[in-house]
C-alpha positions as CSV (number, residue, x, y, z in Angstrom):
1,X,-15.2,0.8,-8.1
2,X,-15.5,-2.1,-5.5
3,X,-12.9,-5.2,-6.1
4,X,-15.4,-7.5,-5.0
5,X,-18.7,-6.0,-7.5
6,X,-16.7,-6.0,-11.0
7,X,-18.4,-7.8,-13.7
8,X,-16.2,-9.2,-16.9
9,X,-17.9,-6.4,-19.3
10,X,-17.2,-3.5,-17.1
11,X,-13.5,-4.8,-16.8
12,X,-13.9,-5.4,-20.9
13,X,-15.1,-1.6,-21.1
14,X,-12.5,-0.2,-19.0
15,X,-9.8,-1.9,-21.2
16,X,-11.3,-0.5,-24.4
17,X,-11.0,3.3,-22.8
18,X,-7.1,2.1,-22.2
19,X,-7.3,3.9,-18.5
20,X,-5.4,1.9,-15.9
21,X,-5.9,-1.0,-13.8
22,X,-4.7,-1.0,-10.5
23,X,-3.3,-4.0,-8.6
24,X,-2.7,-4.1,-4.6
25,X,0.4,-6.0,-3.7
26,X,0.2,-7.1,0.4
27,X,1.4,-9.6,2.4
28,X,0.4,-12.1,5.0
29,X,2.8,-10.7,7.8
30,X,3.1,-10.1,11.6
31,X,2.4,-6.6,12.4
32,X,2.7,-6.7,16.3
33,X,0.4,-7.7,18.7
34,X,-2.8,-4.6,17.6
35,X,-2.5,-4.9,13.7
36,X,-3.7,-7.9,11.9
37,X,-1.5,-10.2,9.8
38,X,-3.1,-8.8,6.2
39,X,-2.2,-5.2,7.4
40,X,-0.3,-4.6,3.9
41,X,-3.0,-6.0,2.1
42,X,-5.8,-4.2,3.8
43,X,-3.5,-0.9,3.2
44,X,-2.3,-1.3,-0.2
45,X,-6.2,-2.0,-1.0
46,X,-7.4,1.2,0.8
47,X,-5.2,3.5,-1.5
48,X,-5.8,1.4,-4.9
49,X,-9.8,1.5,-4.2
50,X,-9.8,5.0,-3.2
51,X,-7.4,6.0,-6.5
52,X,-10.1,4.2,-8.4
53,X,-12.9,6.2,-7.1
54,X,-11.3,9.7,-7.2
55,X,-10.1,9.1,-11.0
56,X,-13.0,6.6,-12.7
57,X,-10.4,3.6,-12.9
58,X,-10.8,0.4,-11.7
59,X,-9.0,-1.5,-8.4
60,X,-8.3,-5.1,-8.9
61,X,-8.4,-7.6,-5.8
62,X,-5.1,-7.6,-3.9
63,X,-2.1,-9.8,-4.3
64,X,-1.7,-11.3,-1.0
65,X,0.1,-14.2,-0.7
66,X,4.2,-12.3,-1.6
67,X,7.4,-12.5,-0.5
68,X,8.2,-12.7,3.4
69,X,11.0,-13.1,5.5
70,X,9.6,-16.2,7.8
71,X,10.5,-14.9,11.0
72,X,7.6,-15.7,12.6
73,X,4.0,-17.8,12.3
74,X,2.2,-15.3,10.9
75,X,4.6,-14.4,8.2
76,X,3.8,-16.7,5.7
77,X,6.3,-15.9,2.0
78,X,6.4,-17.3,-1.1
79,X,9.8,-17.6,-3.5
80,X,10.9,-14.7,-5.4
81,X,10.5,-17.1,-8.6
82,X,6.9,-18.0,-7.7
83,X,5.8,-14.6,-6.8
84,X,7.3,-13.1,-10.2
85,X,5.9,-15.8,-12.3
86,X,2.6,-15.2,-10.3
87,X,2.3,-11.3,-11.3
88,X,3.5,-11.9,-14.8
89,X,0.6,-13.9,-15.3
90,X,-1.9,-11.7,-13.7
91,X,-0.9,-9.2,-15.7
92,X,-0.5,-11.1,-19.1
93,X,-4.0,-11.9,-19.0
94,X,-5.6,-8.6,-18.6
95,X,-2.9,-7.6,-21.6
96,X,-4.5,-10.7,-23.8
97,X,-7.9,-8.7,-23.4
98,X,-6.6,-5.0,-24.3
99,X,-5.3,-3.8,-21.1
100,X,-2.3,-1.4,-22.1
101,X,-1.8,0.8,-18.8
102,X,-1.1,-1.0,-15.0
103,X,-0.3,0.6,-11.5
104,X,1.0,-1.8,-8.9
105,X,0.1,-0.1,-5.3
106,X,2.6,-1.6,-2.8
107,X,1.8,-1.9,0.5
108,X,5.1,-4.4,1.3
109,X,8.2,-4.0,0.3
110,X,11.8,-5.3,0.8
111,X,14.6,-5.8,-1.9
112,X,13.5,-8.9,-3.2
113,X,9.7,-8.1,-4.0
114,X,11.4,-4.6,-5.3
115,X,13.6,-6.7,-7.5
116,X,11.2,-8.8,-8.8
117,X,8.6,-6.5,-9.7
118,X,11.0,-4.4,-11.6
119,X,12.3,-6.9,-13.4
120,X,9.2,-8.6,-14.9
121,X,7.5,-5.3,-14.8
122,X,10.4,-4.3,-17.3
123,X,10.2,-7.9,-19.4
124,X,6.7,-7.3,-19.7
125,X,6.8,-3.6,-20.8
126,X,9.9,-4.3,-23.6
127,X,7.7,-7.3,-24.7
128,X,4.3,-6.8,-24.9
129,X,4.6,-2.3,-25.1
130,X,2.4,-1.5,-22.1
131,X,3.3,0.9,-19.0
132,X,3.4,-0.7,-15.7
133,X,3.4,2.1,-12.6
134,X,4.6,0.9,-9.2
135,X,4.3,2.8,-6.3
136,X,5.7,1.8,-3.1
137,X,3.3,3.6,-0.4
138,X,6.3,3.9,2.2
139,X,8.6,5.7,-0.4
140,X,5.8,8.1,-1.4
141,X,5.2,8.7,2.7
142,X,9.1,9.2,3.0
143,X,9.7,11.7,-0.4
144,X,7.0,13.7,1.4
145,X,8.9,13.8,4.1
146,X,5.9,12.5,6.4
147,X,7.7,9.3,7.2
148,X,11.2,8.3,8.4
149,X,11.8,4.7,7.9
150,X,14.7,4.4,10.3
151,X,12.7,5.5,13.3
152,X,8.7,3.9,11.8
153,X,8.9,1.3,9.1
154,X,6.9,-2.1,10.4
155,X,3.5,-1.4,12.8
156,X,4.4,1.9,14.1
157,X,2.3,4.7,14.2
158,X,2.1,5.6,10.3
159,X,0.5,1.9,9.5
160,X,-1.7,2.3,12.7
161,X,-2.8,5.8,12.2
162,X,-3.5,4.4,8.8
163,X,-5.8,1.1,9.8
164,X,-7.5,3.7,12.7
165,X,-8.7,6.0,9.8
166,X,-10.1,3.2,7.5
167,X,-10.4,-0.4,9.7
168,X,-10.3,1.1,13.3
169,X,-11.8,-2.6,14.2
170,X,-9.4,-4.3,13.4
171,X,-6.8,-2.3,15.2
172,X,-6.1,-4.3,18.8
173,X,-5.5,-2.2,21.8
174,X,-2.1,-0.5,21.7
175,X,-1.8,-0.1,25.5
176,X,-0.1,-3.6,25.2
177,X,3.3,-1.7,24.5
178,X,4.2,-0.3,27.8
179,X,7.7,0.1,27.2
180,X,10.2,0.1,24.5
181,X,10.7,-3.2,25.4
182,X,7.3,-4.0,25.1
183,X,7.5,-2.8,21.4
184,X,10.6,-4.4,20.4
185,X,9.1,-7.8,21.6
186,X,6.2,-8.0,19.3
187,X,8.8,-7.1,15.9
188,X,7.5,-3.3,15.8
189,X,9.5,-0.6,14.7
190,X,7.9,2.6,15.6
191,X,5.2,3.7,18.3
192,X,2.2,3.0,17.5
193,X,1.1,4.7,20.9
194,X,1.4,8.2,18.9
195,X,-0.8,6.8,16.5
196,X,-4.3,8.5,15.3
197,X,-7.7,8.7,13.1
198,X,-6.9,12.0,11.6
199,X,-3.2,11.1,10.8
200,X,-4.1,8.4,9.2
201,X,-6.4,10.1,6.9
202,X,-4.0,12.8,5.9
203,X,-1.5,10.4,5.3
204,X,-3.7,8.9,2.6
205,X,-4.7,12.4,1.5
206,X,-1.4,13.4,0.6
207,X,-0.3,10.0,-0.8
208,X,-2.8,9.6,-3.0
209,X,-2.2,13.8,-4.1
210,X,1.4,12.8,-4.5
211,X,0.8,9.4,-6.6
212,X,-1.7,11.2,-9.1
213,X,1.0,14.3,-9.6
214,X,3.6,11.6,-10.4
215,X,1.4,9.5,-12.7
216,X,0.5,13.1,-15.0
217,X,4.8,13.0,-15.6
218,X,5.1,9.4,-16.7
219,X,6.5,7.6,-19.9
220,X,2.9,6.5,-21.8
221,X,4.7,2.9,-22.8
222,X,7.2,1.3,-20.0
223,X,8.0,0.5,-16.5
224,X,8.7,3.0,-14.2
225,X,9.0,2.8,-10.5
226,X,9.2,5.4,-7.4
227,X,12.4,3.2,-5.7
């Protein structure tokens, strides 16, 4: 179902059938000079909206505003206290009306916004007895073995490939990089020269494969996490 055409009763009926709710986590972040600042966000959203369609559940709108590190303009972070206290509260209202069963779709990382989601994911799960589900989509890509973050972690050619297959417009001309230089200059790690359409869509066939298979084997009450 679209995030931007749910009504309150659908959201009511969906909670009363006690299947999950999915929430995109992104980020406002420079992704090099072809990929544009909400790049998480628009990712993380992709894979929620298209887990909601394949299994009748619903996707949320995206978290956007998180935790960066503010290397750079477009990187724009929040506190690790104000992020946490943020989701808690997202979350702690859907609870209020019956919601029992959350997945958190990642499309940023990093150790802090790993930290925090686990720890208020686990607060909330202890206190209130619901399951909370968090996927991060580069750990999924890497346990698949389709993803190496030491060589293509930030605007390489998985998050291009990615954007190509889904929001090719938005993807700016990678003949900017004409050296490893070039690359290096603009913050990415990867190539996004080797990037394509058809990767991109098998990446996302196989993570979303890979997240329903891990979501049949999970603990009805509690937080559990793929990192």
């Amino acid at each position: 179902m679209d995030r931007y055409n749910i009504t309150w009763p659908e959201l009511k009926e969906h909670a009363g059938k006690q299947k999950p709710l999915i929430l995109p986590i992104g980020s406002v972040e420079g992704h090099g000079a072809h990929l544009p600042i909400l790049t998480d966000t628009l990712i993380a959203s992709l894979v929620s909206e298209e887990l909601a369609e394949r299994n009748g559940w619903i996707s949320l709108p995206p978290v956007t505003y998180t935790i960066a590190v503010p290397a750079r303009i477009g990187n724009v972070g929040i506190s690790k206290e104000t992020f946490g206290s943020y989701l808690r509260e997202i979350i702690e209202h859907f609870i209020e009306f019956g919601q029992k069963r959350f997945i958190l779709i990642l499309g940023h990382g990093g150790p802090d916004m790993k930290k925090t989601i686990r720890e208020e994911g686990t607060k909330l799960c202890d206190k209130r007895e619901i399951s909370i589900f968090a996927f991060h989509i580069m750990r999924v890509l890497e346990d698949l073995k389709l993803v190496d973050q030491r060589e293509d972690r930030h605007a390489g050619e998985w998050e291009t490939s990615v954007m190509l297959s889904a929001y090719g417009e938005l993807v700016g001309d990678v003949g900017i990089y004409r050296s490893s230089e070039d690359i290096r200059k603009y913050s990415v790690y990867g190539d996004p020269r080797k990037a394509s359409k058809a990767r991109g869509r098998d990446y996302l066939e196989k993570l979303l494969n890979r997240i329903e298979e891990e979501m049949k084997g999970l603990e009805p009450v509690g937080f559990s996490c793929n990192w």
